[in-house]
C-alpha positions in Angstrom: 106.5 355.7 94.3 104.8 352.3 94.7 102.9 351.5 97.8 103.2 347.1 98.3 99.8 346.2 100.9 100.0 342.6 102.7 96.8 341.6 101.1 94.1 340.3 103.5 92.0 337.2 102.6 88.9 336.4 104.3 88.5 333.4 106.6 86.9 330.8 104.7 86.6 327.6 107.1 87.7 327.4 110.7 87.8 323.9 112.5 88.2 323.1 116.1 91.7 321.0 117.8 89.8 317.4 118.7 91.2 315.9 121.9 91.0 312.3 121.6 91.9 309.9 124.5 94.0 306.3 123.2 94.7 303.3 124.8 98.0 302.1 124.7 99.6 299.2 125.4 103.3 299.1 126.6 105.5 296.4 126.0 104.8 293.5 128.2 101.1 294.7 129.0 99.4 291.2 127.9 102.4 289.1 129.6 101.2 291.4 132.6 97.5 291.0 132.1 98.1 287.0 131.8 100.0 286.2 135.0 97.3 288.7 136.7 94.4 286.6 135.6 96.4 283.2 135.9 97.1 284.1 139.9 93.2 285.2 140.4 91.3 282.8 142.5 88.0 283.2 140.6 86.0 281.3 143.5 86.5 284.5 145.5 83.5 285.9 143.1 80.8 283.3 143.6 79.8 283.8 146.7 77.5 286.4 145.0 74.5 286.1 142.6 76.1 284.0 139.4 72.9 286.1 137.5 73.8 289.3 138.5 76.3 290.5 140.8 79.4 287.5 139.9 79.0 288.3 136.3 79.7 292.0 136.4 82.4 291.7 139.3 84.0 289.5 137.0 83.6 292.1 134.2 85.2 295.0 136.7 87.7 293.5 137.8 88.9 292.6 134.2 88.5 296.4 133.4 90.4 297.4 136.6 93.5 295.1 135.7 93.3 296.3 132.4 93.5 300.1 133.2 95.9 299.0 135.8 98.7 298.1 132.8 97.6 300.6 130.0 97.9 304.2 129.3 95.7 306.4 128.6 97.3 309.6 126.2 95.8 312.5 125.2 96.4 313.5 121.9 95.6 316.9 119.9 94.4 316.7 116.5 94.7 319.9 114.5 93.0 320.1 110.8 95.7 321.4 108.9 98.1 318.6 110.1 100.0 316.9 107.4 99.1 313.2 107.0 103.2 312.2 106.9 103.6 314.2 109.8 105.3 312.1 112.5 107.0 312.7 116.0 110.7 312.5 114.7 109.4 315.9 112.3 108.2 317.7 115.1 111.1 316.9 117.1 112.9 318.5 114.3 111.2 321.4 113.7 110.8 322.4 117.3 115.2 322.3 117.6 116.5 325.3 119.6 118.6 326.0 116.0 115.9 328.0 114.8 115.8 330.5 117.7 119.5 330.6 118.8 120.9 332.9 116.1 123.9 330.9 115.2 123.7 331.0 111.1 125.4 327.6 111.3 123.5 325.6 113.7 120.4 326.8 111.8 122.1 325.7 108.5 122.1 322.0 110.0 119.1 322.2 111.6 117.4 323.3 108.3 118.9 320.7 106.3 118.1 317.8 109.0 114.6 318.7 108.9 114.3 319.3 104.8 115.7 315.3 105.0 113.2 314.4 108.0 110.4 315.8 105.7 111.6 314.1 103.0 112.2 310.7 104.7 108.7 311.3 106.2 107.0 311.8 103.2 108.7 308.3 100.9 107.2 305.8 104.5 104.3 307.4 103.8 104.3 307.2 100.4 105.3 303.1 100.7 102.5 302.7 103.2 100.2 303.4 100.7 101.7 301.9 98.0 101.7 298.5 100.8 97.9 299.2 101.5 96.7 299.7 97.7 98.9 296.1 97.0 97.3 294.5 99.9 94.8 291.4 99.7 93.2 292.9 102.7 90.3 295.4 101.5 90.2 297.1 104.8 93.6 298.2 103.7 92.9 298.9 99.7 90.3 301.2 101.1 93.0 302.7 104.0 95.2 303.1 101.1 92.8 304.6 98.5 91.2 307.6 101.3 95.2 308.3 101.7 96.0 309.2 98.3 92.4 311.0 98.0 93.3 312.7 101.6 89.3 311.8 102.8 88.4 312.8 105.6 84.8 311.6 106.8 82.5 314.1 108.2 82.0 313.3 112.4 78.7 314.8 113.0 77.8 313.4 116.2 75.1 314.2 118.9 76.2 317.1 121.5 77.7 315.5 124.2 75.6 316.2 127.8 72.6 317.3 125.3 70.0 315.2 127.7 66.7 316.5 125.7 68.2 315.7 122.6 68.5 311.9 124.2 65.2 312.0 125.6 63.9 313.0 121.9 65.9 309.9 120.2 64.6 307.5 123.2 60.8 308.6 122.2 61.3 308.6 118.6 62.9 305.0 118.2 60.8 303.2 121.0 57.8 304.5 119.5 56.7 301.2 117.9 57.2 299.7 121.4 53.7 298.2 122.8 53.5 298.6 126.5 52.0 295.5 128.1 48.2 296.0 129.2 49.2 293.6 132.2 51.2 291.9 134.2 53.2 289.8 132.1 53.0 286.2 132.9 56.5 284.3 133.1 56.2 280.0 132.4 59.4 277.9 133.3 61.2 276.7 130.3 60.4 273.3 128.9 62.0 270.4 131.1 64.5 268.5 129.3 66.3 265.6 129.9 69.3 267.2 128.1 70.7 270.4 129.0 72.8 272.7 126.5 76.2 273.3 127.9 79.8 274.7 126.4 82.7 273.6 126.6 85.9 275.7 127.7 87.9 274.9 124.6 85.5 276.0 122.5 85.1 279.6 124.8 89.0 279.7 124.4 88.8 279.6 120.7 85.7 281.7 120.2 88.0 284.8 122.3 91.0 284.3 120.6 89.1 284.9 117.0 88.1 288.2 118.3 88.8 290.8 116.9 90.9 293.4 119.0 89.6 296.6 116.6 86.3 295.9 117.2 84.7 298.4 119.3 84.5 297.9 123.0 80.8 297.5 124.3 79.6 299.4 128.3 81.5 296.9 130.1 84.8 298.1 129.5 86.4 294.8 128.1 87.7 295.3 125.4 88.4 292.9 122.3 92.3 292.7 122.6 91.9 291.7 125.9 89.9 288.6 125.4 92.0 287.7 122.3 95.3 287.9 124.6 93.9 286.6 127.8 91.6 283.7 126.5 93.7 281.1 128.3 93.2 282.6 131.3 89.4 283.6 130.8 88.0 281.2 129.6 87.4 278.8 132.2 85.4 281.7 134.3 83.7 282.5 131.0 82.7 278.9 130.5 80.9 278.7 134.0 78.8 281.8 133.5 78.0 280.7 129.9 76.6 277.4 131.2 74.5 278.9 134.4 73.0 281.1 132.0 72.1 278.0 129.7 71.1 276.3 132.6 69.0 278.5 134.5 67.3 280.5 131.1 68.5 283.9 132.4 71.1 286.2 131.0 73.1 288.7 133.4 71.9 292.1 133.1 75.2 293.6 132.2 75.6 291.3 129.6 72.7 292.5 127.7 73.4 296.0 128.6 74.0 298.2 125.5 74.7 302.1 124.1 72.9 303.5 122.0 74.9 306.1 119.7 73.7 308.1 116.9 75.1 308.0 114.1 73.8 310.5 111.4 72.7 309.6 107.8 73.3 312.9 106.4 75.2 315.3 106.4 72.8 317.6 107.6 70.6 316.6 110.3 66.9 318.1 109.3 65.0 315.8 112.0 65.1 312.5 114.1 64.9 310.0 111.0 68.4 311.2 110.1 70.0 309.1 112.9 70.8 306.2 112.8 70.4 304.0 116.0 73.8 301.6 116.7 74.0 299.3 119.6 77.4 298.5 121.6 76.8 295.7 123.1 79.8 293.5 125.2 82.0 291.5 123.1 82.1 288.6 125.6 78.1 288.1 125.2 79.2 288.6 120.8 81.3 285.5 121.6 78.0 283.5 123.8 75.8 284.1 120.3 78.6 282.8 118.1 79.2 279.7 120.5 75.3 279.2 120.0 75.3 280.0 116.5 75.4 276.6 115.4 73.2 274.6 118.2 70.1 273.8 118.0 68.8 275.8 121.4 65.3 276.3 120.4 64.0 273.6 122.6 66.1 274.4 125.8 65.8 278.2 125.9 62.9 279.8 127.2 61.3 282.0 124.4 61.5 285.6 126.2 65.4 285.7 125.9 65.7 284.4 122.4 67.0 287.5 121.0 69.7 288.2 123.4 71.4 285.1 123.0 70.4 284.1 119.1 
């Protein structure tokens, strides 16, 4: 008489479902986002401080009409999903067939998902093969994790943890001087010539942005000014040149978050973080407009680094 056990293996790793929120654009989102920002009467705005309060209306309201024509979707993330894994083979495998009893709807329903799987797997397979061909290195390396199935450890800071962001403020801003007094601010250096921008050159500085780039506390993001820039860059163009003019900067332009990103892969103490800054990506474009003029003599020295 033999005795057959189900043998039992232990649990070796277990790792959470990650819920990740993605913008998506529908068809016709930038056509909608353009005709929105080509009917806006800007003027409406600057009957408010052009320092502070015009340049971060201007900023919301380009966030509002941008959630206004976007979706936001939730997806689920689960470790063990296959990377050719796609909607038409879920859509397959979840058919009725399976659990209706009929030996020959489950027969078709079988085969059309053995052939789903199959199709799934050979786009996959020419992704690849399209990213490891490609000129592009951000795609020979896309290509290159694929094949090697990497999957970068995301250790990140606890979310909510407020002493762990006190401890990171403390550590990193401990080679910060506080002032013994009051500091004493000088009016920049009259000059007969005054540094201004010109729109055309705002309109090509948004439309070579880059829409992956990551979006900075404002809520604009990249895609945005890339699509939009013949609409925004004449309201872009006057805030550039008041700041230039009066030497100040809008608050919420120079407004940034601070993430940590870990060196290691176990965290041991503070030092293993690594402090990076979002900042906008419209005040990105007002360095790279300045980027090549010589601004030194018309910029007052206490705002040198936010605009250099």
């Amino acid at each position: 008489m033999s005795v057959h056990l189900i043998p039992t293996y232990p649990l070796r790793k277990r790792a959470p479902t990650i819920t990740k929120i993605v913008k998506t654009w529908p068809e016709g989102a930038s056509q909608q986002l353009q005709d929105c920002f080509e009917s806006t009467d800007w003027e409406v705005f600057e009957h408010q401080n052009l320092e502070q309060q015009y340049t971060a209306a201007v900023q919301r309201y380009i966030k509002h009409c941008t959630d206004t024509v976007t979706v936001d979707k939730y997806i689920r993330i689960y470790p063990n999903t296959k990377p050719w894994m796609t909607k038409k083979v879920l859509r397959l495998e979840r058919d009725v067939a399976f659990r209706s009893g009929d030996r020959a709807l489950y027969s078709t329903a079988r085969a059309d998902l053995k052939r789903g799987i199959r199709d799934a797997k050979a786009a996959k397979r020419r992704r690849i093969e399209d990213c490891v061909q490609s000129n592009n290195p951000r795609q020979v390396w896309k290509g290159v994790q694929h094949m090697t199935n990497y999957r970068p450890s995301n250790h990140s800071a606890i979310d909510g943890d407020t002493s762990l962001a006190e401890e990171l403020n403390h550590f990193f801003a401990r080679f910060e001087v506080e002032p013994t007094g009051t500091a004493k601010t000088h009016p920049p250096a009259h000059s007969s010539h005054i540094l201004m921008v010109e729109e055309h050159d705002v309109r090509r500085t948004m439309r070579a942005v880059n829409p992956r780039k990551a979006t900075g506390p404002d809520g604009v993001s990249g895609q945005v000014l890339r699509d939009c820039a013949g609409q925004l860059a004449g309201v872009f163009t006057k805030i550039f040149n008041h700041c230039l003019s009066q030497a100040v900067v809008a608050s919420c332009l120079k407004t940034s978050t601070i993430i940590p990103i870990p060196k290691k892969n176990t965290i041991s103490c503070l030092n293993d973080y690594r402090p990076v800054a979002l900042t906008p990506i419209i005040m990105k474009c007002f360095e790279k407009l300045n980027d090549n003029k010589d601004i030194h003599s018309f910029i007052h020295s206490f705002i040198h680094s936010f605009i250099l």
